[in-house]
C-alpha positions in Angstrom: 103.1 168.9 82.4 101.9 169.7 86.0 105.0 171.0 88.2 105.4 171.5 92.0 107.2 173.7 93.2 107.6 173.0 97.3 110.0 173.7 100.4 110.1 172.0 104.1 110.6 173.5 107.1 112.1 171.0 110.2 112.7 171.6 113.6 114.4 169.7 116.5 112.8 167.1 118.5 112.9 167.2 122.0 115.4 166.3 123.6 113.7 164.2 126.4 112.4 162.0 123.5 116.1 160.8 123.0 117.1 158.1 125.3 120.6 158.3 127.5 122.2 155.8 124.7 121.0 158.0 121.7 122.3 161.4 123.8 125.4 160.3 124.8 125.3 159.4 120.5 125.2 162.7 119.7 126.9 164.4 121.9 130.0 162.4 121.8 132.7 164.9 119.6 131.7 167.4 122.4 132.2 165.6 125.1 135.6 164.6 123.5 136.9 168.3 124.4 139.2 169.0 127.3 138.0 172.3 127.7 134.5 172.8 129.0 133.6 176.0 127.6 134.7 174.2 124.0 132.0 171.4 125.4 129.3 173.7 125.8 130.0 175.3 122.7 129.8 172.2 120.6 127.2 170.8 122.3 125.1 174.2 121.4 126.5 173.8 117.6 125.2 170.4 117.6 121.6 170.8 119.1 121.6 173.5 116.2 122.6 170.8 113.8 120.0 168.3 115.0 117.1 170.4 113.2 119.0 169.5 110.2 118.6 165.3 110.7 115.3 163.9 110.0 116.3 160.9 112.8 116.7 164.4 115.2 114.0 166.4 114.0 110.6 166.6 112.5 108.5 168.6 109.4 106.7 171.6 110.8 105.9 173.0 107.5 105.7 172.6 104.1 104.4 175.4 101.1 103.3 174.3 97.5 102.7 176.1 94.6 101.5 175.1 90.9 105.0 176.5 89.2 101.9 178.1 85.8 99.4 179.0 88.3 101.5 180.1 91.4 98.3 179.1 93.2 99.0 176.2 96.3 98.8 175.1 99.9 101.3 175.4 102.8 100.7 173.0 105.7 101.4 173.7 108.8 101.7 172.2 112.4 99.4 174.4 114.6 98.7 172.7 118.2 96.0 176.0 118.3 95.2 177.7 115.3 92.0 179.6 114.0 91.7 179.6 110.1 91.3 183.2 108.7 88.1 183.8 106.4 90.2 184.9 103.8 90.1 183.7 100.5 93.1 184.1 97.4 95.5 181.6 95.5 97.2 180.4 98.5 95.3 178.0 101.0 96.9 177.8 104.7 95.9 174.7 106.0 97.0 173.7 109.9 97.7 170.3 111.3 97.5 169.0 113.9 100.5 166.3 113.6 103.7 165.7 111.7 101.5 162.6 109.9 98.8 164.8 109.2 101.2 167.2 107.6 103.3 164.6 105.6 99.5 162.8 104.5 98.5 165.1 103.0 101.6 166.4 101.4 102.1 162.9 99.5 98.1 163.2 98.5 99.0 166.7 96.6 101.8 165.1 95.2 100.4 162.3 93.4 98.8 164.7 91.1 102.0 166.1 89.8 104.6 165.1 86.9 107.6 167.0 88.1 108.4 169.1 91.0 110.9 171.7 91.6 112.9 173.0 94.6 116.4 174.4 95.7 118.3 171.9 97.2 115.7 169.1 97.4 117.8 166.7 96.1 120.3 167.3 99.2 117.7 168.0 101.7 113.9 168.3 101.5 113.3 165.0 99.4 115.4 162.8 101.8 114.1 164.5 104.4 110.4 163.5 104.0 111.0 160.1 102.8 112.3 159.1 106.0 110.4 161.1 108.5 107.6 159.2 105.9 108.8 156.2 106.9 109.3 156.4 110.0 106.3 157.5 110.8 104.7 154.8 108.4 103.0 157.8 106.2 102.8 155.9 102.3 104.9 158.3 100.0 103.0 158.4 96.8 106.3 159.6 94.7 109.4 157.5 95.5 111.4 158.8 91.9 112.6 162.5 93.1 115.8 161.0 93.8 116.6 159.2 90.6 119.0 160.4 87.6 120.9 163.1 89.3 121.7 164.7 85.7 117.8 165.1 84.4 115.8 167.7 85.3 112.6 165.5 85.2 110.7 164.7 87.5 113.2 167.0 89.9 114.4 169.8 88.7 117.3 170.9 91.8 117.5 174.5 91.0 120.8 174.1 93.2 121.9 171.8 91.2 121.0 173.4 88.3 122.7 177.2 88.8 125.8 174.9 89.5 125.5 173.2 86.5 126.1 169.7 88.8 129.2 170.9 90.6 131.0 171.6 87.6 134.0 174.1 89.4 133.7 172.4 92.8 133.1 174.8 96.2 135.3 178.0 94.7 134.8 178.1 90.9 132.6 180.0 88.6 129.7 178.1 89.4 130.0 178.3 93.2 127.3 176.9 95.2 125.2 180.1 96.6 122.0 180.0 99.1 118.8 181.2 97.7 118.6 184.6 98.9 122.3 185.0 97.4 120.4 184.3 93.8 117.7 186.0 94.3 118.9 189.4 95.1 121.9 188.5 92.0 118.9 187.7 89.7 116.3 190.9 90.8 114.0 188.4 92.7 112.8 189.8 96.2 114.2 187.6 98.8 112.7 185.4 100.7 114.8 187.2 103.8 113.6 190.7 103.4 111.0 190.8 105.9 114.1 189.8 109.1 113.0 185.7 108.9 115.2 183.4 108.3 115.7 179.2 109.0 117.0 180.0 112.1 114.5 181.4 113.8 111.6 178.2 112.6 112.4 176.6 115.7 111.5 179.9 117.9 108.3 180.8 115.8 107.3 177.4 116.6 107.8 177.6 120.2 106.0 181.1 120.5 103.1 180.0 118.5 103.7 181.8 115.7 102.4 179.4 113.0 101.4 181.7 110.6 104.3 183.7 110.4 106.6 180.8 109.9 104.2 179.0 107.0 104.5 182.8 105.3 108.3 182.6 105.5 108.1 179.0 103.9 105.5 180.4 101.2 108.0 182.9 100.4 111.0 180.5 100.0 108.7 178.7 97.5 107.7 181.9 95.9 111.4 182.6 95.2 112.2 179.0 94.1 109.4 179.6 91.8 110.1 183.2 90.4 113.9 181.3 89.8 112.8 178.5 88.3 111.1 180.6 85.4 113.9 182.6 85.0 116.1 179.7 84.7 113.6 177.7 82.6 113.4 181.0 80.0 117.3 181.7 80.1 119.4 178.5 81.0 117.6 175.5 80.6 119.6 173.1 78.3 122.5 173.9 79.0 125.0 170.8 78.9 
């Protein structure tokens, strides 16, 4: 069966496109504080945390790969981008908007049975159904969120290397973040070359698309390299 492998990247919105009723909304806990520096610091905590909240912040990126073939896309918002000539297994395609981006992510998906990530279940698959709606983009797979104990058609990886939660936040089976596995299981990282989701929103604002849809392509490259190793080593497991 055909699988997906994928991974989003989000950033913040704007903050002018939040009116004074949806500010003072999110901003409230900080402005609870007595102490101003303690403002300022959870004010800057929270604008961090809004890139996290698809009603705060928006898809800039998303890489795909065939899990068999490893060949794929990763979309992109680019307000100026040149395509490169190049050709290989890996097509970087630019967008102009955030529905561009999620169309044609939904058209990819269509074709596929199952789809893998690492914490998709948590984040990326609620994520792009509601920027999807909001946005009024159709979502041609609404069943990555059924059966939380199946690994078809999502196979969480996060879920998976924590067989469900089974020892809660300090047991055997711990929650880790990917690069934690990877480097655990031999995998390169998708960290080693100094990027990390911290820095999306920067990239963005510098212009630097391609880099940031490379850093996404490696995430997914990881997920994927896991996902075999876990498919050839753990899968059934109950």
């Amino acid at each position: 069966m055909a699988c997906l492998v994928f991974d989003i990247e989000t950033a913040a919105l704007p903050m002018e496109e939040f009116d004074e009723a949806q500010r003072e909304f999110l901003f409230r806990d900080a402005e609870r504080l007595p102490d101003e520096d303690a403002r300022a610091q959870r004010r800057e905590e929270i604008q961090q945390q809004m890139s996290l909240w698809p009603l705060t912040a928006r898809v800039v990126c998303i890489a795909m790969l065939n899990a068999d073939t490893l060949r794929g896309q990763v979309l992109f918002l680019a307000d100026d981008y040149e395509e490169d000539a190049e050709a290989g297994p890996v097509e970087f395609v630019p967008c102009m908007d955030e529905v561009e981006l999620l169309t044609a992510f939904w058209d990819v998906a269509r074709h596929y049975e199952e789809v893998v990530t690492f914490n998709g279940r948590s984040f990326d698959v609620p994520f792009l159904y509601l920027r999807s709606a909001m946005l009024n983009v159709p979502i041609s797979r609404k069943d990555w969120l059924g059966y939380r104990f199946a690994t078809t058609p999502h196979c969480d990886l996060a879920e998976q290397l924590t067989f469900y939660g089974v020892s809660g936040r300090e047991g055997a089976a711990r929650r880790f973040n990917l690069d934690f596995y990877c480097k655990a299981f031999g995998i390169e990282s998708p960290k080693a070359q100094g990027v990390t989701g911290r820095d999306v929103g920067a990239l963005l604002a510098a212009g630097r698309y391609r880099e940031l849809a490379e850093y996404c392509l490696r995430d997914v490259r990881a997920t994927a390299a896991l996902y075999r190793l876990w498919r050839e080593r753990l899968a059934g497991i109950k």
